[in-house]
C-alpha positions, 0 to 999 in steps of 0.5 A: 315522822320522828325516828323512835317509835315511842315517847318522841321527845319535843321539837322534833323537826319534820321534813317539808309536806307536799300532797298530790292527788295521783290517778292510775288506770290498770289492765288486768287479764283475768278468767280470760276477759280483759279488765280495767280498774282506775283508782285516785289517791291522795298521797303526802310526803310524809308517806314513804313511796314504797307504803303508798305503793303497798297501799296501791296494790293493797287497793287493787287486790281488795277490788278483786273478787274470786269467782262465784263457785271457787269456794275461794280458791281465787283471792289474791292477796297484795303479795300475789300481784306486782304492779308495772309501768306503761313505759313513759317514753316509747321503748322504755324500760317496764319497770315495777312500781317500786319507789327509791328510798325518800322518793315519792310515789308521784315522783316515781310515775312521773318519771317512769310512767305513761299518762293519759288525760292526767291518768298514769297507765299501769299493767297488773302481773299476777303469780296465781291464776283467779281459778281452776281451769286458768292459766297465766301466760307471758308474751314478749313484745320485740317491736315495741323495744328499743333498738339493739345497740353494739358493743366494742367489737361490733357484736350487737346486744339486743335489748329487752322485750316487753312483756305483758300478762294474760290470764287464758284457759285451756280450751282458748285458741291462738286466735282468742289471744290475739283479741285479747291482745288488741282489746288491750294495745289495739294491735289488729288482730288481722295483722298480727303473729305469734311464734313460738320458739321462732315458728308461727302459729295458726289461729286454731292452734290451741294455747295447751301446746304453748302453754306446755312449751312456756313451761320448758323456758321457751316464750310467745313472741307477738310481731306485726306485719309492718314496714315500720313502726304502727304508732296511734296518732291523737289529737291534743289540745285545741285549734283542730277543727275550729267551729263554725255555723249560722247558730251559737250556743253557749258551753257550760264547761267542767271545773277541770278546764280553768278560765271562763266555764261559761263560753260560745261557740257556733254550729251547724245544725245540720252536722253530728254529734260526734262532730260537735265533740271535736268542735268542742275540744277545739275550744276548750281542749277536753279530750273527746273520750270521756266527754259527756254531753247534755242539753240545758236550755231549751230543754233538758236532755241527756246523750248516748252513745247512740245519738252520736251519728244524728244530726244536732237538729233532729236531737233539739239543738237550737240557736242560743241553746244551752250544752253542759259539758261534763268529763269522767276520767274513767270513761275517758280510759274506756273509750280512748282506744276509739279515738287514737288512730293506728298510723304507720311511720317510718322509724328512720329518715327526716321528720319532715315526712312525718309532719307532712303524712300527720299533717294530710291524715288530720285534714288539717289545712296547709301551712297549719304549725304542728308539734309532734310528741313521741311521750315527753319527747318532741319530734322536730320538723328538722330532726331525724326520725332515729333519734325519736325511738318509735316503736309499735304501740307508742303514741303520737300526740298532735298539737296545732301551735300558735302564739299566744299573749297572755296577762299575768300577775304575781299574787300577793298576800295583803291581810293587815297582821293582827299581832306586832310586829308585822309581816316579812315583806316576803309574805305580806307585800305588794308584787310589781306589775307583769308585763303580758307573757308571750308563750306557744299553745303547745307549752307546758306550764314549766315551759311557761313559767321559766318563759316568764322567769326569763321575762322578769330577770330581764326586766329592773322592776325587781330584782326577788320577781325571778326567784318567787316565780320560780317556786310559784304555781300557775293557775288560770282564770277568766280575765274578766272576772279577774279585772272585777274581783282582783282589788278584793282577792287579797287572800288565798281562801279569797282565791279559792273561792274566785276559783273554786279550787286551789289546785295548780295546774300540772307542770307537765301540762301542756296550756292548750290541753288546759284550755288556757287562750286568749281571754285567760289571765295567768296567776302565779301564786309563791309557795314558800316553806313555812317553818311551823312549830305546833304545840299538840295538846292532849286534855288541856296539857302540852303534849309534844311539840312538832316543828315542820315545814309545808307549803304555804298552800297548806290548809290546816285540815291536811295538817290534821290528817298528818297529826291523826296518822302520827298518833295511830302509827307512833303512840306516845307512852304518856299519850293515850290512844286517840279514836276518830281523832277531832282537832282544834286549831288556834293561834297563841298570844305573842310572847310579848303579850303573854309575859304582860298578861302573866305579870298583872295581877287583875286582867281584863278578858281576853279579847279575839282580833278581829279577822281580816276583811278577806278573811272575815267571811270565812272565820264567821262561821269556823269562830261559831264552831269552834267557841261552841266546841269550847262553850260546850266543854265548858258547860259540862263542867260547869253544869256538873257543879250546880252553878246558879248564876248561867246566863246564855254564855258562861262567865270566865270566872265559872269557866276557870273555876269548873277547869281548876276542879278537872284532874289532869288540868295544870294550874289555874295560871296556866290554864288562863294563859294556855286555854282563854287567850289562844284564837280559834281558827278553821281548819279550812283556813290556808297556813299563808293567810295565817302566817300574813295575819299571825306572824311569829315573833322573828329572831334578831339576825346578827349585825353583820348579816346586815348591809352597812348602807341599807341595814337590810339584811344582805341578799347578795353580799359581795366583797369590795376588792379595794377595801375587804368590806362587804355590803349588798350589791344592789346597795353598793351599786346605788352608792357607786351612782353618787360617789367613788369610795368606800362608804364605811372608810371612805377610801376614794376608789379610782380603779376600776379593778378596786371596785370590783365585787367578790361574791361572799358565798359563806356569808350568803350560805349563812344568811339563808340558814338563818333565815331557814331556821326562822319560825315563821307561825305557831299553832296550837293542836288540841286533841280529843276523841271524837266519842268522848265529846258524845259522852260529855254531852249525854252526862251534861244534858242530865246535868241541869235536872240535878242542878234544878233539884239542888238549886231550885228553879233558878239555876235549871230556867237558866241553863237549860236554854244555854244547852239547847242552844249550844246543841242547836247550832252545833248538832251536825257540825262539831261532833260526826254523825254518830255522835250528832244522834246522841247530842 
């Protein structure tokens, strides 16, 4: 956002735009029962970290009810709670959800958060009790800190002890602390001690004392009866329990998994529910907490948490039946603690034994390859166990490795532009072929991608392939459905329709959690910042002028978003206050079609380029809307004046006349150029497709940012050391093929040491500010109240009996069914639903 507050001046540059959807699940002590809240948000950069976390605690709080009879008492408000992190890797610090100064609140909990199946884990700490009769009460957790370290003269230096908050009343015993304590971290209950002041304290031993005591700065201290460390051990990812049986059936699989939704697997009639979930994982890799199953075909049947013991045939399971698979996050945090198996590990020795003792527990086969994660850390086999840091209550993932090769392909935007001159070829060209990418299950997509990073730098086919793949995202789909629908996914509204989706798997995912194996076709799609300049209008007139850089996956509806807070949060004195802010987007003439239009004296009507065929399906239905929003502004005005001559749609000449009488327009010239010839464009549409098929007219570069062979501009300028001259490399390396000179003096070079290249890092730095600073798309925003557009439409629905009254039955036979027909097709789409009932 701009600095000043009010009146910003025009062109004021924002940073990049990047969204991300960020789910957290937080534990809570509260009235003496444990609690979990799990909540997704969509966050922006344009958002400091520290207001998205404000709004995460404001959220929280506003879930939190006082208890029937406190008269209130209980309300905590955001600045009574503090929100903490699950420590990210095993004896991590517990730090608070505070974000650095321009660093995002995504950022900050992937960096210092645990995740979950996607869900970053959060404890909530409060400073008031929810009532009367409750207390909050700190324990400290030795086990799960890190090791003591030693300082210079041999002393050891003993680190920091979790701590976690519970809320307990005053007839609560030691013994209902530990159930608390083990409905949360599932440290058995059984196996556990609290101390106090280093003395034990038996189970009936009431929390009155300790609480008296916590008082004085002593603190309870939670310890297991173990020899090492109890970790949970979980299995991830696929290739577990491999499926088998005389039957199939087929899975219907969520959104979630990318790749084939639709996949077969065999069964044993005979073997349980809770068995088939694992078998199902095994193929797909959704986790088995949170899955919910129900039968399709033969018949339709939903399943409980009882049914998990019965048998597959005594719950109707048949062969070639159909099973629909379905996956809640929120069922996922509820039901994650039964499936994590507490384990046992030594915190010191070779891995080696640990591989083994996990390999025996798992009832995997012998020889099976396993990877072993301590958080985001791996745990080799031939590591030691020391430098791995476990601690109690750390988990252990378990992934089952193999090899994997699969296709790939770079995806390119090919749309013919509509205006000259046409597209940089870095945003409209055809990528060369992928050879198929070799990777490991247990891989994360960054993993992948620097895989075939490496893969293509290796490879002459060309030289841009390694700096596009590694900006790229990485999505999957079935690799069928990829060979038939490939020639036709040209665009990235055709490539969300083939996926139903443009969300890019996570970076930290690992592929066989995805679901991603053999059948699956990778894509990796550039996400190049695009610098847009955006001309916000305000009643026909130019407001302000936003210059901003975003992904090229942005679609223009994010961009609303982004212009509706600026004006709630920084309102221009010139600009009045907006309300339920609707936005129109549109795409205005090139300058050189604008000098040529301004200068002849009769033009003929403006006429819209035809979209695309990629993007025609699309713009069908946004082109309706968004000329009967213009038909509908255009009809009050001209309605209000009586105009006889209304045909169905309104003629230009009426529509500028009835704008030239509107007060705050601008002059009829301007209005011609501004208003008539921009082209409407959805706010669905991707800021990529418009920028291949709208480019802005590109700024001249200077002559000698351009190589002297190629007349290029210089990717890679280097110095030739016998002449001082500078070209590209690849164009200098291709010449020295053919000739040992010079190509500008023709200086014959017969050293080796004169052909040697120097790297013009100056001029290279140069190039890229240049081409930073290039517009890449504009766009004009205008702006309204959504209210006053509900206000038009009332006066104008009025307006045709008054015309008729002044005109005769001429003018009101023609202009009636002109309005029906607008609101017809409009009602329910243009204006929001309360205004719908006024239209």
């Amino acid at each position: 956002r701009p600095s000043s507050a009010r009146g910003a001046p025009a062109g004021v540059s924002l940073r990049a735009m990047e969204t991300a959807l960020v789910s957290v699940a937080v534990r809570y002590s509260r009235q003496g029962k444990e609690e979990l809240w799990c909540c997704t948000l969509v966050t922006d950069s344009f958002d400091e970290g520290s207001a998205q976390a404000s709004r995460l605690r404001t959220l929280f709080a506003a879930q939190l009810r006082p208890p029937p009879g406190s008269g209130g008492g209980g309300a905590c408000g955001p600045a009574d709670l503090k929100l903490l992190v699950v420590p990210a890797r095993p004896t991590g610090p517990q730090r608070e959800v505070l974000p650095l100064p321009g660093q995002g609140l995504a950022a900050f909990l992937d960096q210092n958060c645990r995740e979950d199946c996607g869900v970053f884990q959060l404890r909530a700490a409060f400073t008031v009790p929810s009532g009367r009769g409750f207390s909050l009460l700190s324990v400290a957790f030795p086990g799960m800190a890190a090791a003591p370290t030693f300082d210079g003269e041999g002393g050891e230096l003993p680190s920091a002890a979790p701590t976690e908050q519970f809320e307990v009343s005053a007839t609560s015993s030691v013994g209902d602390l530990k159930r608390s304590i083990e409905e949360r971290m599932q440290f058995p209950a059984s196996r556990a001690v609290l101390t106090l002041d280093w003395r034990p304290l038996r189970n009936d031993v009431l929390l009155c004392r300790a609480l008296t005591a916590a008082s004085s700065g002593e603190q309870l201290r939670f310890y297991l009866g173990s020899g090492g460390a109890l970790v949970f051990l979980r299995r991830e990812g696929m290739d577990h329990r491999r499926p088998s049986g005389p039957c199939a059936l087929t899975l219907q699989l969520p959104s979630v998994v990318p790749g084939a939704r639709s996949r077969t697997m065999n069964f044993d009639p005979e073997m349980r529910l809770g068995d088939l979930r694992w078998s199902i994982q095994a193929v797909c890799g959704l986790p088995v907490a949170g899955m919910e199953l129900s039968l399709a075909a033969p018949v339709h049947r939903c399943f409980a948490g009882e049914d998990v013991g019965e048998t597959l045939r005594a719950l109707g399971f048949t062969d070639g039946c159909v099973l629909k698979v379905q996956f809640d996050i929120s069922d996922a945090m509820r039901q994650r603690d039964a499936f994590d198996m507490p384990f046992e590990t030594m915190t010191s020795g070779p891995a080696a034994l640990l591989h083994d003792a996990v390999l025996e527990k798992l009832g995997l086969p012998e020889g099976s390859t396993l990877a072993l994660f301590a958080g985001k850390a791996a745990i080799t086999r031939g590591a030691k166990l020391d430098s791995a840091q476990l601690a109690d209550g750390a988990v252990l993932s378990a992934y089952v490795v193999r090899q994997l090769q699969l296709p790939c392909s770079m995806f390119a935007i090919r749309v013919t532009p509509a205006f000259a001159p046409p597209a940089p070829a870095s945003a409209n060209e055809e990528q060369p072929a992928m050879p198929p990418l070799t990777c490991l299950s247990s891989d994360t997509v960054a993993e992948v991608r620097e895989r075939a990073v490496r893969a293509a730098a290796s490879s002459p086919a060309s030289a841009d392939l390694p700096n596009r793949l590694r900006g790229s995202k990485l999505f999957a789909v079935d690799a069928a459905e990829w060979a038939a629908r490939a020639s036709k996914c040209t665009s990235l509204s055709a490539l969300a329709r083939l996926l139903g989706h443009l969300t890019p798997c996570a970076d930290g995912a690992r592929i066989t959690r995805l679901g991603i194996s053999e059948g699956v076709h990778l894509i990796f799609v550039p996400c190049p910042t695009l610098h847009i300049e955006v001309d916000v209008r305000l009643k026909g007139r130019s407001s302000v002028v936003r210059k901003l850089r975003v992904p090229s996956t942005t679609r223009l509806e994010e961009l609303t978003r982004m212009l509706e807070q600026d004006f709630k949060a920084q309102p221009a004195q010139d600009r009045p206050h907006i309300e339920h802010l609707h936005c129109q987007w549109s795409i205005p003439q090139p300058d050189s079609e604008r000098s040529a239009a301004s200068s002849s004296t009769e033009r003929p009507p403006p006429r819209s380029p035809a979209p695309s065929p990629p993007l025609q399906a699309e713009a069908a239905g946004s082109s309706l809307r968004s000329a009967g929003f213009s038909l509908i502004s255009t009809a009050a005005a001209a309605v209000k004046k009586g105009k006889k001559r209304l045909s169905g749609s309104f003629s230009r000449a009426a529509a500028m006349e009835a704008a030239s009488d509107d007060e705050d327009a601008p002059s009829l010239k301007r209005r011609k150029l501004d208003d008539l010839e921009p082209v409407c464009v959805s706010d669905a549409e991707f800021v990529g497709d418009l920028h291949a098929q709208y480019p802005a007219r590109r700024e001249d570069l200077p002559c000698h940012f351009l190589c002297p062979i190629s007349l290029d501009v210089m990717r890679d300028p280097v110095v030739l050391v016998g002449s001082g001259n500078t070209y590209d490399r690849k164009s200098i390396e291709q010449a020295f093929q053919q000739k040992l000179c010079d190509p500008l003096s023709n200086v014959e070079l017969r050293r080796s040491a004169d052909r040697k290249l120097v790297p013009n890092r100056v001029l290279r730095s140069q190039i890229l500010e240049a081409e930073r600073a290039q517009l890449h798309l504009r766009l004009v925003a205008t702006l309204c109240d959504a209210r006053s557009i509900a206000a038009e439409s009332a006066a104008a629905a009025s307006a045709p009996s008054a015309a008729q009254a002044h005109s005769g039955a001429d003018g009101a036979a023609v202009a009636t069914p002109a309005w029906r027909w607008c609101s017809s097709v409009f009602a329910g789409r243009v204006f929001p639903t309360v205004a719908g009932k006024t239209v």
